[in-house]
C-alpha positions in Angstrom: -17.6 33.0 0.6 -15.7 31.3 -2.2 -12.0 30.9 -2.5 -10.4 29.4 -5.8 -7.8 26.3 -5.0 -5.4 24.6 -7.6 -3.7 21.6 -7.0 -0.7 20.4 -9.4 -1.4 16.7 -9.8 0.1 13.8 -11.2 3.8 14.9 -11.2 3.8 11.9 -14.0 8.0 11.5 -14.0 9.0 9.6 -17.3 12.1 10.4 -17.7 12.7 12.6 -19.1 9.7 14.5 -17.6 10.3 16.0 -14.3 7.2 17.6 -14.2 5.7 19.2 -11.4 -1.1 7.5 2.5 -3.5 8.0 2.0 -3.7 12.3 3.0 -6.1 14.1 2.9 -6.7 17.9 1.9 -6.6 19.5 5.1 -6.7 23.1 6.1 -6.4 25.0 10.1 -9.0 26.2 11.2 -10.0 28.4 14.4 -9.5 26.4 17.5 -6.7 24.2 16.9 -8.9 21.9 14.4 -8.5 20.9 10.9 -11.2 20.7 8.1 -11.7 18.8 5.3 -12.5 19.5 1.6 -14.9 17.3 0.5 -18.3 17.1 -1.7 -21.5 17.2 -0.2 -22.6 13.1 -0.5 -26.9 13.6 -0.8 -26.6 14.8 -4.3 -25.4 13.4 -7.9 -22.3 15.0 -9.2 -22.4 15.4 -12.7 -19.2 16.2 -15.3 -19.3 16.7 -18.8 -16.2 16.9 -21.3 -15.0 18.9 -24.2 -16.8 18.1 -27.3 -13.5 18.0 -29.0 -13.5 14.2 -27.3 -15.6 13.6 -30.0 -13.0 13.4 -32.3 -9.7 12.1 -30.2 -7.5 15.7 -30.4 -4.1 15.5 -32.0 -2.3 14.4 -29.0 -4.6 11.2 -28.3 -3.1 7.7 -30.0 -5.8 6.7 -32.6 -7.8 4.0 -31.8 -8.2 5.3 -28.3 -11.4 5.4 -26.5 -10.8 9.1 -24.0 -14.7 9.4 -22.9 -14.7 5.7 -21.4 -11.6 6.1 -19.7 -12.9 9.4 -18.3 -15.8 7.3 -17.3 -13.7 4.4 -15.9 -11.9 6.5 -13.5 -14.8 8.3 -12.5 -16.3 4.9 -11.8 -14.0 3.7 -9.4 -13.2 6.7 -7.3 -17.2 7.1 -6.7 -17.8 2.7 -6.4 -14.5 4.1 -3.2 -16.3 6.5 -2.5 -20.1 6.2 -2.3 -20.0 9.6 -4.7 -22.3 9.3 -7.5 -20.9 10.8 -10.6 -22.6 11.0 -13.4 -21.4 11.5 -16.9 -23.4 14.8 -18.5 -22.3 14.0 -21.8 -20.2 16.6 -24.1 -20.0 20.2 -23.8 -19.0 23.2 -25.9 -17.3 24.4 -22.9 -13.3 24.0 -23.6 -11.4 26.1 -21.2 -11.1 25.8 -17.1 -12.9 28.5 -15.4 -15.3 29.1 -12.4 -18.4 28.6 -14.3 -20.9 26.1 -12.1 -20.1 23.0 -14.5 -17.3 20.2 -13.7 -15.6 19.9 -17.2 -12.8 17.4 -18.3 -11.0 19.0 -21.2 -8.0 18.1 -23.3 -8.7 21.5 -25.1 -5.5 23.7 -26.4 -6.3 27.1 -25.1 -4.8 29.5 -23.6 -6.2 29.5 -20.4 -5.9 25.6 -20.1 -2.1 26.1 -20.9 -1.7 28.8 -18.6 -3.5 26.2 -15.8 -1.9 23.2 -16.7 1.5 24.4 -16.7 4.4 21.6 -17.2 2.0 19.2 -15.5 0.7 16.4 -17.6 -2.6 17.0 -15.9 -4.0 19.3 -13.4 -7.2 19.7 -11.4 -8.9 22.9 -10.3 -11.6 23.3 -7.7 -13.8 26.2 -6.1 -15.1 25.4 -2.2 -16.6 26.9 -0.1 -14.1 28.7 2.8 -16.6 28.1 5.9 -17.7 24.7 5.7 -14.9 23.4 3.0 -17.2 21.7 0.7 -16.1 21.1 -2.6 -18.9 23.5 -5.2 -16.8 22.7 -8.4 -13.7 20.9 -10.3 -12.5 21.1 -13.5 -9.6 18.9 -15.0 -7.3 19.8 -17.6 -4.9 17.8 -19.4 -1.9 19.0 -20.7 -2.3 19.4 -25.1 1.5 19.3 -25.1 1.6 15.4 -24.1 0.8 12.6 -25.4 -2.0 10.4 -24.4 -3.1 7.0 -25.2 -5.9 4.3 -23.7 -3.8 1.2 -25.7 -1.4 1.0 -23.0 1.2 2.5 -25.6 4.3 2.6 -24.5 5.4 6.5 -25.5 2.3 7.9 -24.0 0.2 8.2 -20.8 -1.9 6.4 -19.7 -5.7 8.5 -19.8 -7.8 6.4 -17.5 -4.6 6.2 -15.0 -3.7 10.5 -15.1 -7.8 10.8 -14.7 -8.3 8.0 -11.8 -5.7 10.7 -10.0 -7.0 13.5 -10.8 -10.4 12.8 -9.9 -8.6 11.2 -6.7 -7.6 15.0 -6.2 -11.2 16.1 -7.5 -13.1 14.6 -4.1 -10.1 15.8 -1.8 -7.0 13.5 -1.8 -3.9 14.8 -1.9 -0.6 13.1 -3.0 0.0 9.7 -1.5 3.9 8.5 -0.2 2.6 4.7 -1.3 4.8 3.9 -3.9 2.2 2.0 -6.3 -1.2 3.7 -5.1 -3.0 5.8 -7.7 -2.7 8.8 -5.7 2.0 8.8 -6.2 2.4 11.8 -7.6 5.1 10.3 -10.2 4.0 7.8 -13.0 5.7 7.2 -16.7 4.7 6.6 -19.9 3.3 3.5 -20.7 1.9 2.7 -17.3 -1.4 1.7 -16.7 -1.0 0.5 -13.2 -2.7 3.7 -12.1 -6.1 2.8 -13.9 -6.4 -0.4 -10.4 -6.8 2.1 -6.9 -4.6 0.2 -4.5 -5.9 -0.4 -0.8 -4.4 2.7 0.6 -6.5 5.1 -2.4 -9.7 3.1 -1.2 -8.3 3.9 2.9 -8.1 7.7 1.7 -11.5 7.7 0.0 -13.2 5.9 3.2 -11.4 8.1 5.4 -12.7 11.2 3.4 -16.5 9.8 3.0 -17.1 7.6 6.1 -19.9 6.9 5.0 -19.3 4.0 2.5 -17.0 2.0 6.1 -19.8 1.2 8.4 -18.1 -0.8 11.1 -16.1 -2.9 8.2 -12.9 -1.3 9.1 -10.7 -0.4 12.2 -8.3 2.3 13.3 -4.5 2.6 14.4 -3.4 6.0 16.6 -0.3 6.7 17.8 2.2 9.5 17.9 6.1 10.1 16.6 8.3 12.0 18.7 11.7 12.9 18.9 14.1 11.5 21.9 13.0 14.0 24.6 9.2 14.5 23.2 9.9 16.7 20.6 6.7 15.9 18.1 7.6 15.0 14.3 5.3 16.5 12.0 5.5 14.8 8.6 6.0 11.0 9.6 4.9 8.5 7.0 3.5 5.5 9.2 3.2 2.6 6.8 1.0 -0.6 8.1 2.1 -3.6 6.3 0.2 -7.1 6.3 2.4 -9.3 8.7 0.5 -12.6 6.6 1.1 -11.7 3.1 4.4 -8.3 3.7 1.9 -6.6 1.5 2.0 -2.8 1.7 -1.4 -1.7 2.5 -1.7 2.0 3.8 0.0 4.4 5.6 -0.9 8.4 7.1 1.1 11.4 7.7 2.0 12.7 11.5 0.0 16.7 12.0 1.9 19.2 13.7 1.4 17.7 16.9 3.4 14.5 16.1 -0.6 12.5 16.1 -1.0 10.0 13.8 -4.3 8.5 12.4 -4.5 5.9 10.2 -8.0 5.4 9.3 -10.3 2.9 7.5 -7.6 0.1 8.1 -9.3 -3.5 6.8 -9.5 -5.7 10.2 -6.2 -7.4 10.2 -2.8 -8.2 11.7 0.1 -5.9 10.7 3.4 -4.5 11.3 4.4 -0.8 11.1 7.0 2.0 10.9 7.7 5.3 10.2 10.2 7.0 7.4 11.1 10.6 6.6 9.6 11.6 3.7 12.5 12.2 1.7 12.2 10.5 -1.3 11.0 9.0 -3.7 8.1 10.6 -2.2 9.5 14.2 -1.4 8.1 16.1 1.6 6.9 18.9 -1.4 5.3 16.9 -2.8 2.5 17.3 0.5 2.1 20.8 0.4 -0.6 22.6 0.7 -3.3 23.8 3.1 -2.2 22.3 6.8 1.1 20.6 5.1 3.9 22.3 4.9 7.0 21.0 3.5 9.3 23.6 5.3 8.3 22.4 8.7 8.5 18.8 8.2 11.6 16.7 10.1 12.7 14.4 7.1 16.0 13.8 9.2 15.3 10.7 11.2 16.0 7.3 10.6 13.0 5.0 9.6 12.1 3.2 12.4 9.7 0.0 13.4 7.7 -0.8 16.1 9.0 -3.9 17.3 12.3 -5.0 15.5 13.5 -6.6 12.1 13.4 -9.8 13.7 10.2 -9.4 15.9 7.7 -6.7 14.9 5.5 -6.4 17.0 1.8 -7.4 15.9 -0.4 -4.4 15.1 -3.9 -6.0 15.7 -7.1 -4.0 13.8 -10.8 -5.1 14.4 -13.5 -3.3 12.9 -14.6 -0.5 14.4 -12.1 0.0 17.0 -9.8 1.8 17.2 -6.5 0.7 18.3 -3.9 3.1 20.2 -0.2 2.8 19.8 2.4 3.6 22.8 4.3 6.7 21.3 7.5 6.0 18.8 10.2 7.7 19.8 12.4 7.8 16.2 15.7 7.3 15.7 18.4 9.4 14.9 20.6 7.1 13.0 21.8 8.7 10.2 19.0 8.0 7.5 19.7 6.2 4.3 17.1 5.6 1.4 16.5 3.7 -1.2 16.4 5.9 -4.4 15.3 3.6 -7.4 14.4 0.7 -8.6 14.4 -1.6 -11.5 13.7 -4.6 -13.1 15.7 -6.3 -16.0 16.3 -9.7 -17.6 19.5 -9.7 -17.8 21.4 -10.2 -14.8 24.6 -7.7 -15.3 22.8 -4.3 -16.4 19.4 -2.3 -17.2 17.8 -0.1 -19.4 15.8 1.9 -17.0 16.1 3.5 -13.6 13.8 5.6 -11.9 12.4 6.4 -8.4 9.0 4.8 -9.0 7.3 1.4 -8.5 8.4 -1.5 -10.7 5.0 -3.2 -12.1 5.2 -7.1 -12.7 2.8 -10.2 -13.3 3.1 -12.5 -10.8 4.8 -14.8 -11.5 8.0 -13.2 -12.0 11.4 -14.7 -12.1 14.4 -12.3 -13.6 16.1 -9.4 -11.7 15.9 -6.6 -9.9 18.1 -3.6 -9.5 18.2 -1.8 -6.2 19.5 2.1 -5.9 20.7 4.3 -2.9 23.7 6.2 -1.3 26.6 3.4 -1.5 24.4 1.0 -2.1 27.8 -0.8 -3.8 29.2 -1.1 -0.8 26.7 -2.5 1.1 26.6 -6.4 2.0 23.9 -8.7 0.0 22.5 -9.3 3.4 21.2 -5.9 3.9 18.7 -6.3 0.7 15.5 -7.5 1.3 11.6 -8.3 0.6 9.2 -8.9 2.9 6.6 -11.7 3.3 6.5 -15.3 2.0 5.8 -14.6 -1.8 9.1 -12.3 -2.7 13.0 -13.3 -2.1 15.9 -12.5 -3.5 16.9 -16.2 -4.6 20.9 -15.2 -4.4 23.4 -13.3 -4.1 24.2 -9.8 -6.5 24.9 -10.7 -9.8 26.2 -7.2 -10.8 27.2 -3.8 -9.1 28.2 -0.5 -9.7 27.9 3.7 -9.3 26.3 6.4 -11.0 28.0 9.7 -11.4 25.8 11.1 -8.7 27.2 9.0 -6.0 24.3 6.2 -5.9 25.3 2.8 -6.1 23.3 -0.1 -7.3 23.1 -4.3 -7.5 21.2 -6.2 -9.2 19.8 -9.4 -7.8 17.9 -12.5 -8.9 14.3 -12.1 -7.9 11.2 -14.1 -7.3 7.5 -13.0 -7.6 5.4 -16.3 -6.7 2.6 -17.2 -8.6 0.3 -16.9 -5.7 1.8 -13.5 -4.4 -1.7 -11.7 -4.0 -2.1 -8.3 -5.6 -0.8 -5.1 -4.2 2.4 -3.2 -3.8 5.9 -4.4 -1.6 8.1 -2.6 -0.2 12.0 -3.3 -0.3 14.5 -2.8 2.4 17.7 -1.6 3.1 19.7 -2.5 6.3 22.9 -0.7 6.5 24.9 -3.0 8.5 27.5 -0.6 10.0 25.0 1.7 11.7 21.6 -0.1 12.0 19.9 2.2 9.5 16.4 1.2 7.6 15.3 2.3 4.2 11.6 1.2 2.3 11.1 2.0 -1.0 7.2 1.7 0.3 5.0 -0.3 -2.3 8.0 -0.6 -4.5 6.9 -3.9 -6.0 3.8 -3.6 -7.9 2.4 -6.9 -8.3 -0.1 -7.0 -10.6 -2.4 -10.0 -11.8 -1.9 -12.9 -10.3 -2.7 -16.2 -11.6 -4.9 -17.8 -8.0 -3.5 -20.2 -6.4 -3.5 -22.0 -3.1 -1.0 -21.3 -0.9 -0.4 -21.2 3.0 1.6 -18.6 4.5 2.9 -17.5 8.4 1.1 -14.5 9.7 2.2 -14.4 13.4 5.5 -16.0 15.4 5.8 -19.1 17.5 5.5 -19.6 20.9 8.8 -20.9 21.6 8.3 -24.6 23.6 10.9 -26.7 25.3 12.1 -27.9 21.6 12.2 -24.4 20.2 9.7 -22.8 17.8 6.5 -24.7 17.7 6.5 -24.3 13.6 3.5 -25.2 11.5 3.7 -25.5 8.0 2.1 -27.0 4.6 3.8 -29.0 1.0 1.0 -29.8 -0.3 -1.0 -26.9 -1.9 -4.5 -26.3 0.2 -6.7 -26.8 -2.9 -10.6 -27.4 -3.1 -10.9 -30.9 -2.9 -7.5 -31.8 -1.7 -8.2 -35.3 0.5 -4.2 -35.3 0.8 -3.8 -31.9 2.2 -1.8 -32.2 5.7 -0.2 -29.8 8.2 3.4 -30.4 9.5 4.1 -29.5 13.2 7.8 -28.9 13.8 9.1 -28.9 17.7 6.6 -31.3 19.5 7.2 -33.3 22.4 6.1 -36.9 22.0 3.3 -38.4 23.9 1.8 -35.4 24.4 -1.6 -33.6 22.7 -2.4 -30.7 20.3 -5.6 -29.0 20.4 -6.1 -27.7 16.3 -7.6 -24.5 16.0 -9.3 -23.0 12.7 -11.0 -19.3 12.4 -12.5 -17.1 10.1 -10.2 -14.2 10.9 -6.8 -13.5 12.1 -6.4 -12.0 15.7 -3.3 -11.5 18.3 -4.4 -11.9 21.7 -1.1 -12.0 24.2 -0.9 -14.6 26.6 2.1 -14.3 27.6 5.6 -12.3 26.3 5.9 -13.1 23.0 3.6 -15.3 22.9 0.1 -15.1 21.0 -3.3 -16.5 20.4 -3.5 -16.1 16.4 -7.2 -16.9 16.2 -10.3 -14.6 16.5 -12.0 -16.2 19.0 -15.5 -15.2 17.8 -14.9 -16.7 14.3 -13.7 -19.9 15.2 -14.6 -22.6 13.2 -13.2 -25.0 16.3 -14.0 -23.9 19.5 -11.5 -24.4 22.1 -10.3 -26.5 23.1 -10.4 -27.3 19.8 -10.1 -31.4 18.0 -7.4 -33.3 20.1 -4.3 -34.7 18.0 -1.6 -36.6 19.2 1.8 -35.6 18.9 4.9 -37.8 18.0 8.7 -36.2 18.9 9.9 -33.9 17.0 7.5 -33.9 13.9 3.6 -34.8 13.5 1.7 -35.2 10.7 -2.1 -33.4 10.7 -3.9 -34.7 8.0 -6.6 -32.1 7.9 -8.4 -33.2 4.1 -10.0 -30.1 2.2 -14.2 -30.6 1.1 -14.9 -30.9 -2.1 -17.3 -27.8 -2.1 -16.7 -24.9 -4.6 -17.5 -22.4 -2.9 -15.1 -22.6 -0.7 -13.0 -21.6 -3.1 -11.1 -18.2 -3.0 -11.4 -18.4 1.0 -9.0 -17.6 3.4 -8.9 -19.6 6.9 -6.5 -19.7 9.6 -4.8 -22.4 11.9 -3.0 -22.3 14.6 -2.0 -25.3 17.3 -2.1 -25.0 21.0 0.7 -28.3 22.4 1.2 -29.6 25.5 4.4 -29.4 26.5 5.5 -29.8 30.4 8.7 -28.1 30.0 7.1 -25.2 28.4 5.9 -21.6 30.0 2.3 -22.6 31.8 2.6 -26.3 30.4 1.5 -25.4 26.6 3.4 -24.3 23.6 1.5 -22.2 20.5 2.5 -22.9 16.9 2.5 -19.9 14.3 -0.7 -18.6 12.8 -1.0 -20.1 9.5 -3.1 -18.2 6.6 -4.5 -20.9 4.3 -5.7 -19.7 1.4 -8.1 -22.2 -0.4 -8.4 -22.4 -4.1 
């Protein structure tokens, strides 16, 4: 039996258009289960397009290359994927319709109008209703709007709307990640949609297991209500505690469960928002989601605190269970838009989507919400070592809606790595947490060597144990040297380098930041001498090129008598060679 499915896809908002974590399509089924759409994976999928691609249709910028966009996007949801698409060449077919063949068309007929709506694109598949595989998908974009593949900036972007819509094609649904493909708002002029972030590739894995093998780990857990009550449309967002890069997130089921699969091995920290904006709850609807019966009225809450998340530790393949996370009920706030500007007193643009920069990045950034006005310069944020906000507001004011905004001088490093940041929002008075989740895209980085904290000090008798790098860890460097803050003199540190991050406890708070298989030093690792208060570890960097790009990590285990157990543990520190 066959059932006919639409899907109204990239809700591409560029003002003004208001047009219509990775999840997954999923559907009830008998039993309590859910099932998944999905293509069978044995067999090449082949798509054709429109011959009127031939000749770029009215509403396609000359000079602009449709077919290898098309191509393009196909390309790198099926590299995701392990999906073999292959491109069938043109077809006289124009309109949608339940005919067998998977056709792209940009064709103004009336059927593809009547489809396509006040989308800018939309996707239509046929599946099969017992074992939910995917027979057939057809994409249509909308003749009414403009499209380009120059990156001009009154049109849309075609290999960005079709690396969606084919994102829909194998089974995605919309994702709450800010800057991942699979947002269901974009503008004009973007092309940001073209690179599928980590939390696309997290759907796409999770969809078609497949392509993992045992590369990647899982996180479960489950968001309740005080009392037990489950929540059923949590975003749970897994940030990297090393870099504060955004990398992917899930939706809580019915039942309050949450699954985060196909997470990359890593150390992270997490929490849970309401989806309510800029990712609306409708935006999820659809087969098991339903927007009606989500709770979008809780506060965003972490596991761990602000000050001291605590470390969310992924290995490949194992899966790693949560204790439940009881919400709060805080009165929610939320950040509403973003901007960024070069001037430091106002702004052109505003918009609930994902600001896309060039690292490096030094102007301004413009910050939205509720009485945001009103709220302290010490309740804005960014996270990891690569943003800041480098002062204080330089401007406020209010909309006629009732959101306020500032605007603050902003940093992007040059060696912030690629990927979406979220911002935050503290209100001060009543605790309350806002992301704007993968607000920052950063895009295109210039490499660089850098070192960066990835997990908290074990707190000796001189305080933090703090380990820490000037001088840029660069191929070659003879000079490079590590500086340990907080050591007692006339006692030893045992240096530690791995290939991978970990967090094994040893005691409360207090964490073992290498993985012990990869270690590069075993323990106890090469003695080193400590002076009071500071000591110098010149640790000299091999002139051998391909060590460049890598990523190790350091930590140092102290003797200190005064300490818990007679030793204290620096930070994990991610050096990142170049």
């Amino acid at each position: 039996m066959k059932a006919l499915a639409t899907c109204v896809v990239m809700v591409l908002l560029a003002l003004p258009w208001v047009l219509p974590g990775h999840t997954e399509s999923l559907f009830s089924v008998a039993g309590g289960g859910t099932a998944q759409l999905a293509w069978a994976t044995a067999s090449p999928i082949n798509w054709v397009w429109n011959a009127g691609l031939s000749t770029p249709p009215p509403n396609v910028v000359a000079g602009s290359n449709p077919v290898q966009a098309l191509a393009n996007a196909f390309g790198s949801v099926g590299g995701a994927s392990g999906l073999n698409f292959v491109n069938a060449g043109s077809s006289a077919l124009a309109s949608v319709a339940t005919d067998g063949t998977n056709l792209v068309t940009f064709a103004s007929t009336p059927q593809n109008l009547a489809a396509v709506g006040g989308a800018v694109a939309i996707t239509i598949f046929t599946f099969n209703t017992t074992n939910y595989r995917i027979l057939e998908a057809d994409v249509a974009f909308n003749p009414a709007v403009t499209f380009s593949t120059l990156g001009t900036a009154t049109a849309m972007d075609i290999e960005s709307v079709a690396a969606h819509e084919v994102g829909h094609l194998v089974g995605q649904k919309h994702s709450p990640v800010c800057h991942a493909t699979m947002f269901p708002f974009s503008g004009v002029g973007s092309t940001s949609g073209r690179t599928l972030s980590e939390d696309d590739r997290g759907g796409l894995r999770t969809i078609y297991p497949g392509t993992t093998g045992p590369n990647f780990g899982q996180v479960n857990f489950s968001v309740v209500r005080p009392g037990g009550l489950p929540v059923f449309g949590a975003h749970a967002v897994l940030q990297c505690l090393a870099t504060g890069a955004t990398i992917c997130g899930a939706v809580s089921l019915p039942n309050g469960t949450v699954q985060v699969k196909s997470v990359p091995p890593g150390i992270y920290s997490l929490y849970v928002e309401p989806l309510d904006g800029p990712f609306p709850s409708s935006s999820l609807n659809g087969g098991l989601w339903s927007s009606a019966a989500m709770d979008t009225t809780f506060s965003t809450t972490l596991h761990g605190s602000l000050s001291a998340p605590t470390p969310v530790v992924v290995k490949p393949g194992v899966t790693t269970t949560l204790p439940t996370l009881t919400v709060s009920t805080v009165v929610p706030i939320n950040v509403s838009g973003l901007a960024l500007t070069a001037i430091p007193n106002g702004f052109a643009s505003y918009t609930a989507l994902a600001a896309t920069t060039a690292a490096p990045y030094s102007q301004y950034l413009v910050i939205g919400g509720p009485q945001f006005h009103t709220l302290p310069d010490s309740a804005f944020s960014l996270p990891g070592p690569f943003l800041s906000l480098t002062g204080a507001s330089t401007a406020q004011g209010s909309f006629m809606g009732g959101d306020g905004w500032k605007i603050f001088p902003v940093s992007v490093a040059a060696a912030t790595p690629t990927g979406g940041y979220s911002v935050r929002v503290v209100n001060p008075a009543t605790g309350a947490i806002s992301y704007f989740t993968g607000g920052l895209d950063v895009q295109n980085p210039t490499p660089q060597a850098y070192t960066a904290p990835y997990l908290p000090a074990c707190v000796g008798s001189l305080g933090p144990l703090a380990l820490s790098s000037a001088v840029a860890p660069t191929v070659g460097n003879g000079s490079f040297a590590l500086t340990l803050g907080g050591t007692v003199g006339g006692q030893v540190g045992y240096y530690l380098l791995s290939g991978r991050p970990d967090a094994l406890l040893v005691r409360p708070s207090c964490y073992v930041a290498m993985d012990l298989a990869t270690l590069v030093l075993p323990l106890p690792g090469i003695p080193v001498p400590l002076a009071s208060g500071t000591t110098l570890i010149p640790s000299p960097i091999p002139n051998q090129a391909g060590l460049s790009g890598a990523d190790v990590y350091l930590q140092i285990v102290a003797t200190d008598p005064m300490a818990p157990s007679g030793v204290a543990l620096s930070n994990g520190l991610r050096v990142h060679l170049q």
